[in-house]
MIDOSE-1310 file (N, C-alpha, C; in nm, 2 decimals, decimal comma, always signed):
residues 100
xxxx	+0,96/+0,89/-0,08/+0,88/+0,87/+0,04/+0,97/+0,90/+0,16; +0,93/+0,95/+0,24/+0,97/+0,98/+0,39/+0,89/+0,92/+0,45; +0,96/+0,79/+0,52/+0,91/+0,74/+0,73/+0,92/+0,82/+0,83; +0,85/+0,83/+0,86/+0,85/+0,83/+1,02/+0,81/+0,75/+1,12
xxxx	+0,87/+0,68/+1,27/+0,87/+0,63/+1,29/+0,82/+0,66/+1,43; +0,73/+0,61/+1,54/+0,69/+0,66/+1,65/+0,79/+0,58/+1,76; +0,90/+0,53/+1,73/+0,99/+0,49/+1,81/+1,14/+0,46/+1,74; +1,23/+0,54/+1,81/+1,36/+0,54/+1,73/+1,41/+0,39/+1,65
xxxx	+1,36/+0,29/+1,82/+1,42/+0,20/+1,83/+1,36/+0,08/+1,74; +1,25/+0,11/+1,72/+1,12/+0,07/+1,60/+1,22/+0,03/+1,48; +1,14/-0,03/+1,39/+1,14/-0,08/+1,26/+1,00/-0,07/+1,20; +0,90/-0,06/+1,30/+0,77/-0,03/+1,25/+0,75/+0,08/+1,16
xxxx	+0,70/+0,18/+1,06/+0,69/+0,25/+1,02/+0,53/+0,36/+1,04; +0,53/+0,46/+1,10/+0,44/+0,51/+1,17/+0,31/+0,56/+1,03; +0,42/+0,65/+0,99/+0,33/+0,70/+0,86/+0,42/+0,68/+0,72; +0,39/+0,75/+0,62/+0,46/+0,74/+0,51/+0,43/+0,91/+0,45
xxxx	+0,54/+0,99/+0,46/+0,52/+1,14/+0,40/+0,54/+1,17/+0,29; +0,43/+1,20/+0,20/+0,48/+1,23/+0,04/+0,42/+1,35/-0,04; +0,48/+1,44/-0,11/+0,45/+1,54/-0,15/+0,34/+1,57/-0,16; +0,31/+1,69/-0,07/+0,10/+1,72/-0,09/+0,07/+1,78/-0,26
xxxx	+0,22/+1,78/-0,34/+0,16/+1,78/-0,48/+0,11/+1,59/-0,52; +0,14/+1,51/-0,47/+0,12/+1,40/-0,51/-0,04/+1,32/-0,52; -0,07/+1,45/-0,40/-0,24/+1,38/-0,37/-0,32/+1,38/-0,49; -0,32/+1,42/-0,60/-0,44/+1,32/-0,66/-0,39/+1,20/-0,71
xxxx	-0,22/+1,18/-0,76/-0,22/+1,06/-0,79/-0,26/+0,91/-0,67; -0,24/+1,02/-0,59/-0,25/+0,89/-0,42/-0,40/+0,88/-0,45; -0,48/+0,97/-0,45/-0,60/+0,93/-0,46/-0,71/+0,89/-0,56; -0,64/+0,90/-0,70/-0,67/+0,83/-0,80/-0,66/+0,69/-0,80
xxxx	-0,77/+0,61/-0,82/-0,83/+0,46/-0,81/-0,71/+0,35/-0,86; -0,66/+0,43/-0,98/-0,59/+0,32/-1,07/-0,44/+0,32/-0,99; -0,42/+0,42/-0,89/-0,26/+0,39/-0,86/-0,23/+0,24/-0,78; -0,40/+0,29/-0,69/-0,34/+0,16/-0,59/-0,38/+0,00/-0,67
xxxx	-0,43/+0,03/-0,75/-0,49/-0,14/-0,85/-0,40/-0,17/-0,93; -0,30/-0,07/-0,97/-0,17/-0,09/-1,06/-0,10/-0,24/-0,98; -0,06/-0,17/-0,83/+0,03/-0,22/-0,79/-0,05/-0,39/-0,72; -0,18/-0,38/-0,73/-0,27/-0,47/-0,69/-0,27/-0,58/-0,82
xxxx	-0,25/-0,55/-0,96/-0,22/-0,58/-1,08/-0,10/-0,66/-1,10; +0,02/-0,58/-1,07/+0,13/-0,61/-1,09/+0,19/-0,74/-0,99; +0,11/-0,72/-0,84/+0,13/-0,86/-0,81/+0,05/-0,94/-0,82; -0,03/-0,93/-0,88/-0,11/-1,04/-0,95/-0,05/-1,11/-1,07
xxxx	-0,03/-1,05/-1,15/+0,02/-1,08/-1,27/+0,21/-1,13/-1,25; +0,26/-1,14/-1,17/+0,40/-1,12/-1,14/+0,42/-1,29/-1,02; +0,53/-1,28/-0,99/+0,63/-1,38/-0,90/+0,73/-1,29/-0,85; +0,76/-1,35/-0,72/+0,87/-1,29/-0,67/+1,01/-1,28/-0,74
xxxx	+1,00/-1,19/-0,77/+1,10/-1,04/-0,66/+0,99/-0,96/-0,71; +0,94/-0,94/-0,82/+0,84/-0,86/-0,85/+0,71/-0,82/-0,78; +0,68/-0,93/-0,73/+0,53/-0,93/-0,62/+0,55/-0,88/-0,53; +0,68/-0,93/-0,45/+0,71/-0,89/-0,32/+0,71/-0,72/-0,31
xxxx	+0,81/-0,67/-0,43/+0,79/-0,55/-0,45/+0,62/-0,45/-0,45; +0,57/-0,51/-0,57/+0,43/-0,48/-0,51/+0,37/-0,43/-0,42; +0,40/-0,55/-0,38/+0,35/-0,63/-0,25/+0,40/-0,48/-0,11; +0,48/-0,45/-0,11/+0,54/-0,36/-0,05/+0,53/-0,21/-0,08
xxxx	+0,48/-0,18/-0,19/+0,44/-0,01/-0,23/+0,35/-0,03/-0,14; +0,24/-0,12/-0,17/+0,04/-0,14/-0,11/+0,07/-0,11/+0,05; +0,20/-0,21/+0,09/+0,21/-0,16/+0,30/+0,26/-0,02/+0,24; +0,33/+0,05/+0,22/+0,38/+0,16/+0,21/+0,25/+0,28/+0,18
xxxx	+0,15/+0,23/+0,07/+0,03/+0,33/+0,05/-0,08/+0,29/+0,19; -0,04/+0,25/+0,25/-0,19/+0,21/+0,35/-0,10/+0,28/+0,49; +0,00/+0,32/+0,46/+0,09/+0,41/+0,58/+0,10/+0,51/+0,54; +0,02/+0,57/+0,44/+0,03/+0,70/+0,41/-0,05/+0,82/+0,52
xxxx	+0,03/+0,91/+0,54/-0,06/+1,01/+0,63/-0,19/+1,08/+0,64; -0,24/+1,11/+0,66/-0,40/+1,13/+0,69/-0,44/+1,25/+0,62; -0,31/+1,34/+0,66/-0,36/+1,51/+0,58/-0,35/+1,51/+0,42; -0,29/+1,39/+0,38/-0,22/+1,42/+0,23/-0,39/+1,39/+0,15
xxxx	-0,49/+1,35/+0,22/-0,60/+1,33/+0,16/-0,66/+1,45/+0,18; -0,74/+1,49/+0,03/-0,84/+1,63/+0,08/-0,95/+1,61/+0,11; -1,01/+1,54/+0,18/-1,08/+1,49/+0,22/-1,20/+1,37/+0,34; -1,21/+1,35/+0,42/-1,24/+1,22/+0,46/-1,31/+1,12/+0,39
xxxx	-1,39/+1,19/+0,30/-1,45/+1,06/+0,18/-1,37/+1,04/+0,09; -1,24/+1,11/+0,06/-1,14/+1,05/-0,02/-1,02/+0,96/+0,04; -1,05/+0,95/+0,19/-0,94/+0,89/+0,28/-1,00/+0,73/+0,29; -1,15/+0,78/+0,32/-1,23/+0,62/+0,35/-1,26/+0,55/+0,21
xxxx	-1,26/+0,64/+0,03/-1,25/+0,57/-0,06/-1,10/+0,47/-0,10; -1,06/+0,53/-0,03/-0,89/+0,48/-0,06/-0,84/+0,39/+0,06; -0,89/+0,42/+0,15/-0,90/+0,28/+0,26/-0,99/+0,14/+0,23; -1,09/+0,18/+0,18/-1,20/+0,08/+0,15/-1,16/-0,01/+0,01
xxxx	-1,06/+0,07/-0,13/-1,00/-0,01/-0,22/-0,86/-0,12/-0,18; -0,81/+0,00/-0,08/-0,74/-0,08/+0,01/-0,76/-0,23/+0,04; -0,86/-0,25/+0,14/-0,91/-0,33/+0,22/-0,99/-0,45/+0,11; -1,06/-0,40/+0,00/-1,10/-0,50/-0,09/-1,04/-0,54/-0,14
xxxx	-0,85/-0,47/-0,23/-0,77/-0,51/-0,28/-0,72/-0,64/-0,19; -0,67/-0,68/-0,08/-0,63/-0,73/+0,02/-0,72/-0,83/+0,06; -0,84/-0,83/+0,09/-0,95/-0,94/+0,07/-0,93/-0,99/-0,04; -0,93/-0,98/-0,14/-0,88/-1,03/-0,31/-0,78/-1,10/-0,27
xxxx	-0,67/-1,08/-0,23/-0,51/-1,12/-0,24/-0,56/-1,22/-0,13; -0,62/-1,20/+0,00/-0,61/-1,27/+0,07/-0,69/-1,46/+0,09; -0,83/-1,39/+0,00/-0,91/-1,49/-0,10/-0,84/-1,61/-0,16; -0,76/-1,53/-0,30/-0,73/-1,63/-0,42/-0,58/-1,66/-0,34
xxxx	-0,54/-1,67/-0,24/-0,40/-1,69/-0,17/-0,25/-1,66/-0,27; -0,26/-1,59/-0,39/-0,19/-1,62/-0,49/-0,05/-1,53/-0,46; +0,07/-1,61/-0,44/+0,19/-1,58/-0,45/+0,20/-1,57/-0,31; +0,12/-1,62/-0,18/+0,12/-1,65/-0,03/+0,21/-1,70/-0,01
xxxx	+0,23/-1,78/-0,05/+0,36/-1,91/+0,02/+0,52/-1,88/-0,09; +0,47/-1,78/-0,12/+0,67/-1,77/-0,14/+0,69/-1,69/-0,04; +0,80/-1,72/-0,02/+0,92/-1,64/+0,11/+0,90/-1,49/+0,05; +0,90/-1,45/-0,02/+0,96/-1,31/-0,03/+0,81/-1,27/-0,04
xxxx	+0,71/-1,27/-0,06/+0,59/-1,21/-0,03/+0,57/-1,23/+0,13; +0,58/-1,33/+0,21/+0,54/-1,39/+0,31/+0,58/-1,27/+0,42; +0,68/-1,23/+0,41/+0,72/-1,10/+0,51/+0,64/-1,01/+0,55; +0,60/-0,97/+0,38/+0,51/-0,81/+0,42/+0,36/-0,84/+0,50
């Protein structure tokens, strides 16, 4: 992965750049539920990690999708994944998830 950042002085992360060979795995359903899985099923250090690909795929750039109904399918698993997580509160209150 390559950041980019829209301020040097930032720590924010603007987008997330990844090979335009990678787009169907980015856009295939099971990548982002793996990692939606694995912190489910997991405790930190593991979750947190998770927990951290999911910010990392929701900063992914706009063009690496071919399409806008494959941008808004993949935002919308997003957003349900995360309503889920944010629902059953599971693995919320440890420190090392609590960051991301």
């Amino acid at each position: 992965f390559i950041g980019t950042t829209l301020d040097e002085a930032s720590e924010e992360m603007g987008t997330v750049q990844v090979p335009s060979s990678w787009r169907s795995v980015m856009e295939e359903a099971a990548t982002m539920q793996l990692f939606f899985d694995i912190y489910a099923a997991s405790s930190a250090p593991i979750s947190s990690k998770a927990l951290e690909v999911l910010v990392l795929l929701a900063s992914l750039r706009r063009s690496l999708f071919s399409s806008d109904d494959e941008r808004q399918a993949f935002l919308g698993r997003l957003l349900r994944g995360t309503l889920h997580l944010l629902q059953s509160q599971h693995g919320l209150t440890e420190h090392e998830n609590y960051h991301e």
